[in-house]
N, C-alpha and C positions, 0 to 999 in steps of 0.2 A: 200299498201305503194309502191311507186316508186320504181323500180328494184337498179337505180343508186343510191338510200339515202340508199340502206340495201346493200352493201358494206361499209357502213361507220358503221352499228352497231357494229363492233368488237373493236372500237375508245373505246366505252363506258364501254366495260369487260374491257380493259385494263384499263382506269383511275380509275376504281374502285379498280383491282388487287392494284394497285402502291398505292391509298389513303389507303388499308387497310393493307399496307405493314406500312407507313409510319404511321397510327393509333396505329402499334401495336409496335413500334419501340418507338414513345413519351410516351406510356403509359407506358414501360420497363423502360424507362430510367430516366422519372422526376417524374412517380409516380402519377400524379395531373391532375384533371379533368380540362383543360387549353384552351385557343382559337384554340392554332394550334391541340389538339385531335378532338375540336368540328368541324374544318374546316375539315378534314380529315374525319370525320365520315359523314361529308355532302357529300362532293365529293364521296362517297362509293355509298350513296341514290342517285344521280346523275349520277352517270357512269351506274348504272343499270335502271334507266328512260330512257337513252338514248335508251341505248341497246333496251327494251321493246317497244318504242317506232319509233324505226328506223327496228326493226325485228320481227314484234308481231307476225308470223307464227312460227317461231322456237320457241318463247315462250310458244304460245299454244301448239305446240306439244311436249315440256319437262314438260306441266306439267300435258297434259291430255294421252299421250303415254303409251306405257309398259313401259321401261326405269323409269317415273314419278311413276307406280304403284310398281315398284321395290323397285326405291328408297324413294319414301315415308315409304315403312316399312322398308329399311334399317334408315332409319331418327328416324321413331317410336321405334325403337332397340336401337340404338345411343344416344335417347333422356332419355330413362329410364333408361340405363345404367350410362347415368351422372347422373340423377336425384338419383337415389339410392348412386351414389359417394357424391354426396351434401350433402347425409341425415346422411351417417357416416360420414363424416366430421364435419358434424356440431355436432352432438352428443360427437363427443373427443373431440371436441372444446369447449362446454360445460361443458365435464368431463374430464376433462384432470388427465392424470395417468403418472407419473413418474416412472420409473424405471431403478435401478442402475444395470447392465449388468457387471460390473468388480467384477472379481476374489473377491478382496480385499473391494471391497465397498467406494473406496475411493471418491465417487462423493455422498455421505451419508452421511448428517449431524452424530457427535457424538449423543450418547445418553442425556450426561448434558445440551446438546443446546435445544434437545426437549422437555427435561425437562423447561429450562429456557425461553420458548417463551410460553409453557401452563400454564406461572407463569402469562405472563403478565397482565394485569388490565387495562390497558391503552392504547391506540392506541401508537404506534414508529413512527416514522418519520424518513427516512435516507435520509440526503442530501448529496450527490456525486457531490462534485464538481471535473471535468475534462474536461481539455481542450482537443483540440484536437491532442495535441503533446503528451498523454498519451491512450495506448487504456483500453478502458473500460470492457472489454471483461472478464476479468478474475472475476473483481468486480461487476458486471451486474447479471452472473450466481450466485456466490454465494449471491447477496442481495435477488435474486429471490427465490431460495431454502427456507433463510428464507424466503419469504413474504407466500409462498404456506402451509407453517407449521406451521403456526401462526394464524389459526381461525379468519382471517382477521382484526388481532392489528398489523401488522409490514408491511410498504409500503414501496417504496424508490420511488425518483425522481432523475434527473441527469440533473445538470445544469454547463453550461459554467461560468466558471465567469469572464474569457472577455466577453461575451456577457451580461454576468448582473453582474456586480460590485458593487453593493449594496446587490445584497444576500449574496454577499461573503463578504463586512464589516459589515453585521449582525450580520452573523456568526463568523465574525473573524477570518475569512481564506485567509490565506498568502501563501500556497502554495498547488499546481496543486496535484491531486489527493487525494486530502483528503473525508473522510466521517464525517458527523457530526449527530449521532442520536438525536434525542430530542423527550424529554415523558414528557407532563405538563410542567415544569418551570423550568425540566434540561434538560443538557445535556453532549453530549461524541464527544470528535473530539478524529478522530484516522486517522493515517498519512501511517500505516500500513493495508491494508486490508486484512484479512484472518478470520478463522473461531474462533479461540483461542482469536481476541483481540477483534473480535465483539460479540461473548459472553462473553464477559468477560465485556465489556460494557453494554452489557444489565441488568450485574448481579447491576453492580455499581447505573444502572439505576433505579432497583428494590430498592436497598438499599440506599436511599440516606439519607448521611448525612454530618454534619459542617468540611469539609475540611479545615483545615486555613494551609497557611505557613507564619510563620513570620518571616523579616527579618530584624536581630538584627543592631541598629542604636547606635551613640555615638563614632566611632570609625575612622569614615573615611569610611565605608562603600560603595557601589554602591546603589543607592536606588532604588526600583520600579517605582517611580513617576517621575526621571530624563530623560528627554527624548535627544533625539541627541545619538551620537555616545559614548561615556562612560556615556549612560545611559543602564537602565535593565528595560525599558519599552515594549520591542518584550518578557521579559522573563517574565512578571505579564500580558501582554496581551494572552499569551497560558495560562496560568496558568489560569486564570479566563473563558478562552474557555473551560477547560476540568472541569471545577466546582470546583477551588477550589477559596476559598477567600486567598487575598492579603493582609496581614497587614504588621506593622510596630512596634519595639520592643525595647525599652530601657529597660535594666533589672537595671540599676543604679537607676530608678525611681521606682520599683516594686518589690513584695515579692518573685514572682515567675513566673516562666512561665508559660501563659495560659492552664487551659485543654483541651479547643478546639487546643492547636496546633497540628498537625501532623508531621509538619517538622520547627524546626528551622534552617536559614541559616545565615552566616555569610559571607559574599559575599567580600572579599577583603579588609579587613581592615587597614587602615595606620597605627594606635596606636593597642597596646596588648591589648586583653581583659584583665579585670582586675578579681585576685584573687577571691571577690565575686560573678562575674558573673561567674567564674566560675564553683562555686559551685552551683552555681542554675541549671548550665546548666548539672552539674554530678546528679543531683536529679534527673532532667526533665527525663535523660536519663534512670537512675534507675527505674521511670516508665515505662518503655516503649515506651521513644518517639521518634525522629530521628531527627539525624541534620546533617547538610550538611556545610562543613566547605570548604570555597575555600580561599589559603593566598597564596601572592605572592614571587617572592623573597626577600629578605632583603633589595636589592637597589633597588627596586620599591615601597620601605613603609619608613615611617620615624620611624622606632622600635628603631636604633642606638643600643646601647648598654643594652637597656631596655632587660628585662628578658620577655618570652612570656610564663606567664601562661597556655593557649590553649593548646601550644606548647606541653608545658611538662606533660599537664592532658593525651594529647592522646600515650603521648608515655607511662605513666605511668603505664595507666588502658587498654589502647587497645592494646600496641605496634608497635602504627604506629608513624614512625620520619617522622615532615617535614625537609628537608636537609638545612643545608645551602649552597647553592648552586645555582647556575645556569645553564639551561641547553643550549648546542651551538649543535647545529646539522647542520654538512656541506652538506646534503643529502638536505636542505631546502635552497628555494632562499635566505631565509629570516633566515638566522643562529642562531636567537637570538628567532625563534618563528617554532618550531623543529612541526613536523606531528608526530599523533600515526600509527605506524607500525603495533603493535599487540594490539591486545585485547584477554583478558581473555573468555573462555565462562560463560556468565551471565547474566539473564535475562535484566539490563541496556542493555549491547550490542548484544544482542542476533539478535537483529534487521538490524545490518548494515551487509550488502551484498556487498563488495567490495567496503566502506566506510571510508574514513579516518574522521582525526577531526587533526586542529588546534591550537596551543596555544602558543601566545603572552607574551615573558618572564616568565616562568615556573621554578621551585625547583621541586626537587625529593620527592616523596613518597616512603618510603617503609615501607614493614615490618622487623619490627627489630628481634622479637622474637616472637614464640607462648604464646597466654594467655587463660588460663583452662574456659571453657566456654563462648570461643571466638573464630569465626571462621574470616578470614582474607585473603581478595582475592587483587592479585593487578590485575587490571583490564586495565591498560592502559599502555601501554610502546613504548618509542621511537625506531629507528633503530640504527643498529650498527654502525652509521658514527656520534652519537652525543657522547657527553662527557661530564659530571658535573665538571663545572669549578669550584674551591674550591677558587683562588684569589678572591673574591670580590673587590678589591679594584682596584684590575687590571681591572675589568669590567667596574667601575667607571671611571677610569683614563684614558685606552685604549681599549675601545669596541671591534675595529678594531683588537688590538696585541693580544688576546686571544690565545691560543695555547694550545693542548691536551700535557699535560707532566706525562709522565710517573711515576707513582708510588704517584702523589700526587694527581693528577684530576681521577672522577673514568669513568672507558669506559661504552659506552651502547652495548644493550638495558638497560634502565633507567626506571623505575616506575617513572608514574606523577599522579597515581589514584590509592588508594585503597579503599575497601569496609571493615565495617564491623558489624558482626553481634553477639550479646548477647544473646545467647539462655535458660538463665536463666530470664533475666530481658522482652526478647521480643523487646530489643532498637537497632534498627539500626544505623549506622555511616558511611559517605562520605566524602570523603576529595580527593581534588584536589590541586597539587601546584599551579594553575593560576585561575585566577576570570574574566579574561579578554577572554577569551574565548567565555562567553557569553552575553558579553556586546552587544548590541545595532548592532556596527560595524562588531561583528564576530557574530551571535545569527545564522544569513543564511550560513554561511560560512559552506562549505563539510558538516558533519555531528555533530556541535558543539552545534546546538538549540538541536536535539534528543536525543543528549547525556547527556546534560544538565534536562531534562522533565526527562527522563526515570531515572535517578538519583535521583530526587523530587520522583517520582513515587514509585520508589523502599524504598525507606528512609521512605515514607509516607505509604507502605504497601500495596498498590496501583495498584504493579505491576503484578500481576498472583492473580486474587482472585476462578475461578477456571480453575483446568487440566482436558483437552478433553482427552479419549478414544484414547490411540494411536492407529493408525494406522498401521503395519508394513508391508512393500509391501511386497508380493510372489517375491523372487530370480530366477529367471529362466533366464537357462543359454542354450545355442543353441548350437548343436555340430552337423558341417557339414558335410555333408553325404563324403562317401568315394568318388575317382575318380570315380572308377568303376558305382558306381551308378547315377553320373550327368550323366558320360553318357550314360546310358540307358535311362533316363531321355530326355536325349537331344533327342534320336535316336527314341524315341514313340513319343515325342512331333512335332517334326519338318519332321522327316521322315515318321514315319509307320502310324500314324491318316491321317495325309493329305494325302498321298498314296493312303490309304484305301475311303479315301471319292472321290479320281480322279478314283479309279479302280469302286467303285462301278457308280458312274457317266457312264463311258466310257461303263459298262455295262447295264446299262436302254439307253443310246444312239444308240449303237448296235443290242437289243434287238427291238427297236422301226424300225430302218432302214429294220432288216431282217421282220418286221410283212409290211412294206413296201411303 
C-alpha cells in the first residue's frame, strides 16, 4: 500500500469509534431495531474496511504478533466468562424465584389470597386501564405477584383507553385507573387497587350469583333508565359493571318484594310512600334484606302537608330522623349544596383518601335514639360554618335572606347520612337526606359516584366478603448517637482512614526512590 494512503487509515478507526458510539446510544434510547441502528452498524463494518484496507501491515501484525497471542486468550477468558453470565441468567430467567427480604413481609401476599387463587377453575383476566396521567407502578407489581401464584389462571394486561376507547366502553370504564377482572361471563371493576379488594373480587368471582337492586317506582322517583342530567343512568351503568342486575319496582302492583333483591332503593321521591308499601318493605327487611333510602328536603318534593310513612317507619324501628330541614353551608360556593367535611370510619368510606363528596339541597339525618339490636352510625357530616335552617318557608320565599338564628336553626357539624344495621334480622339500612348527589350531573363530581356504589355494596353485603391477615409493621425507632461519637465518626472517617492511605502511599514512594 502506498506510504501516503496509510496515513489516512486512522480516518477509518475513527468513523467506526463514532458509529459504534452513536449504535449504542439509539439502541439505549428507542429500544427498536430501526434504519438509523442498521446505518450505524454499517458504518462500524466500513470504518474497519477502510482501516484494514488502507494499513493491512499493522493489521497483520495485531493479529499474528505476541500482543494478538495475548489477547486472543484474554478474548478466550473474556468470552466464557460471559458465556457462563448468559447461562445463569437465562436459567433465573426461566426460574425465576421471589423473595420477600422485609422484616415484616409486607411484599407477601396474605395467606386467604393464596388460598383464593388455588381456588380458581377458570382462567382471570385483569384489565388495567391507565392513562398515562396515572402511574401504574404500584398496580403492575401487585397484578404480578398474583399472576406468579396462580398456576397460570390469573394474567393482567394494561391498556390506555385514550388509545383504545372501545375497550374501555366494553368494559364500561369511565374513569382512569380502574381494574376490571373477568372469569367466563362475569365480572368485577374495582376503582381501588390493593390486595383486600382484589381478593375480595376474586372471591365474588368464585361465588357468583343474582345480584338485583331494585329501584322503587310510583312516586316521583329518579329512574335508572332516564338519561341526561336528573337521570341515574352513570348510577345502573356501574352497577351493571360490577354484576349486579338493574330492575324496577312498583310494590302498589305486587305482594311483595322480590327474593332475588339485594338492595331496594328509593332514590328521591316527590310523593310519600304509602302505608302498604311500607309494610312490605318492613317484612323485606325482617328478612334480611337492605334498602337504601335517599329523600330530599321538603321544598324539593311535593309532600306538602301529607304525613310520610317512610319517614316515621325509620324513626320508629331504627331511630334514625330525616330532619325537617335544610342545610346552608357558607364554607360552600354554593350555600344551598354544603360539602362532607367528616366521615365516619366505615367500610362505605374507608376508601376516600383526602376526599370530599357533594350534595345538592340536603335535610339532616341523624340518630335520634339507640335501638336494642341495632347498631347506628352516622357516617357523613358537614362543617362547622353550615346550619339547619328550620324556616322552610323562608327558604321558599327568600333563598337569598336565609340566616343562622340562634336558638331556633341548629349549628353544624350536621349528619346528612346514616347507616344501619340489624344484627338479629341480618337487614342492613342507608339513608341519605339528598338523591341528587348521584344523579347523572353529580355521579363524577369529587367523591359522590364512590360513595353512592360503596353504599349499594355495603347494603347489599357486598362489601368485605373476606378479611386479609393483618399486617402490623415492626416500630423502630432511631436514636442518634451522642456528640462525642459523630465526632469520632467524623475524625476516622475524613481524617485518620485517608491519612493512613496517603502515609502508607508516601511510604511504597519512598521505599521505591531509596531502592533507586
Amino acid at each position: 500500500m502506498n506510504p501516503k494512503w496509510r496515513r489516512f487509515a486512522p480516518i477509518g478507526l475513527y468513523l467506526a469509534l463514532v458509529a459504534a458510539l452513536a449504535a449504542t446510544t439509539i439502541y439505549f434510547v428507542q429500544r427498536e431495531w430501526n434504519l438509523y441502528l442498521q446505518i450505524s452498524l454499517a458504518l462500524i463494518v466500513i470504518g474497519l474496511a477502510i482501516y484494514a484496507i488502507l494499513d493491512p501491515d499493522r493489521v497483520r501484525k495485531a493479529l499474528t504478533g505476541r500482543q494478538a497471542k495475548y489477547g486472543s486468550n484474554a478474548l478466550l477468558l473474556s468470552a466464557g466468562f460471559i458465556g457462563i453470565l448468559i447461562v445463569i441468567n437465562y436459567l433465573a430467567f426461566q426460574n425465576p424465584v421471589r423473595k420477600d427480604l422485609t422484616e415484616d413481609q409486607m411484599h407477601t401476599l396474605a395467606p386467604e389470597t393464596f388460598a383464593t387463587l388455588k381456588e380458581l377453575d377458570s382462567e382471570v383476566m385483569a384489565l388495567a386501564f391507565y392513562t398515562p396521567r396515572i402511574s401504574p407502578d404500584q398496580a403492575k407489581d401487585l397484578l404480578e405477584q398474583y399472576k406468579l401464584n396462580s398456576e397460570g389462571n390469573f394474567d393482567y394486561e394494561f391498556i390506555d383507553p385514550d388509545a383504545d376507547p372501545i375497550a374501555a366502553e366494553q368494559a364500561k370504564i369511565s374513569r382512569d385507573g380502574t381494574v376490571v377482572l373477568r372469569m367466563d361471563d362475569h365480572q368485577e371493576v374495582l376503582t381501588m387497587v390493593n390486595e383486600q379488594e382484589l381478593t375480595g373480587a376474586l372471591v365474588r368471582l368464585l361465588n357468583p350469583e343474582e345480584r338485583t337492586v331494585y329501584f322503587l317506582t310510583g312516586h316521583g322517583e329518579y329512574s335508572p333508565e332516564d338519561t341526561g342530567e336528573a337521570g341515574y343512568s352513570q348510577v345502573k351503568r356501574t352497577l351493571e359493571s360490577k354484576n349486579y342486575a338493574v330492575e324496577t319496582l312498583n310494590l302498589l302492583t305486587v305482594d311483595q318484594i322480590p327474593e332475588d333483591a339485594k338492595v331496594v332503593l328509593v332514590a328521591g321521591p316527590s310523593k310519600p310512600v304509602s302505608p302498604a308499601e311500607v309494610k312490605k318493605i318492613s317484612e323485606y327487611l325482617d328478612s334480611g334484606g337492605g334498602l337504601f333510602v335517599m329523600q330530599e328536603p321538603l321544598p324539593a318534593t311535593d309532600f306538602g302537608d301529607e304525613p310520610d310513612p317512610l319517614a316515621d317507619y325509620l324513626a320508629e324501628r331504627w331511630g334514625i330522623i330525616l330532619g325537617d330541614d335544610i342545610i346552608i353551608d357558607l364554607a360552600s360556593t354554593q350555600p344551598y349544596a354544603p360539602f362532607a367535611a367528616e366521615y365516619a370510619p366505615h367500610p362505605i368510606t374507608a376508601k376516600f383518601e383526602r376526599l370530599t363528596s357533594q350534595f345538592p339541597t340536603v335535610r339532616t339525618v341523624r340518630v335520634r335514639d339507640s335501638v336494642s339490636g341495632i347498631s347506628q352510625v352516622e357516617i357523613v357530616k358537614t362543617g362547622p360554618q353550615s346550619w339547619a335552617e328550620e324556616d322552610l318557608d323562608l327558604v321558599v320565599d327568600d333563598p337569598q335572606g336565609a340566616t343562622f338564628e340562634e336558638g331556633q336553626d341548629t349549628p353544624g357539624p350536621l349528619s346528612i347520612a346514616v347507616i344501619g344495621e340489624n344484627f338479629e334480622t341480618e337487614s342492613r339500612l342507608v339513608v341519605f337526606g339528598d338523591s341528587d348527589f348521584a344523579s347523572d350531573a353529580n355521579f363524577y363530581a369529587y367523591a359522590n359516584g364512590d360513595l353512592f356504589i360503596n353504599s349499594i355494596d355495603w347494603a347489599a353485603g357486598q362489601e368485605d366478603l373476606i378479611n386479609l391477615t393483618p399486617k402490623p409493621p415492626t416500630q423502630r425507632i432511631m436514636i442518634p448517637p451522642q456528640q462525642i461519637t459523630l465526632n469520632l465518626i467524623l475524625l476516622s472517617t475524613v481524617i485518620i482512614l485517608p491519612g493512613m492511605a496517603l502515609l502508607a502511599g508516601f511510604f511504597v514512594w519512598f521505599q521505591r526512590r531509596q531502592r533507586g
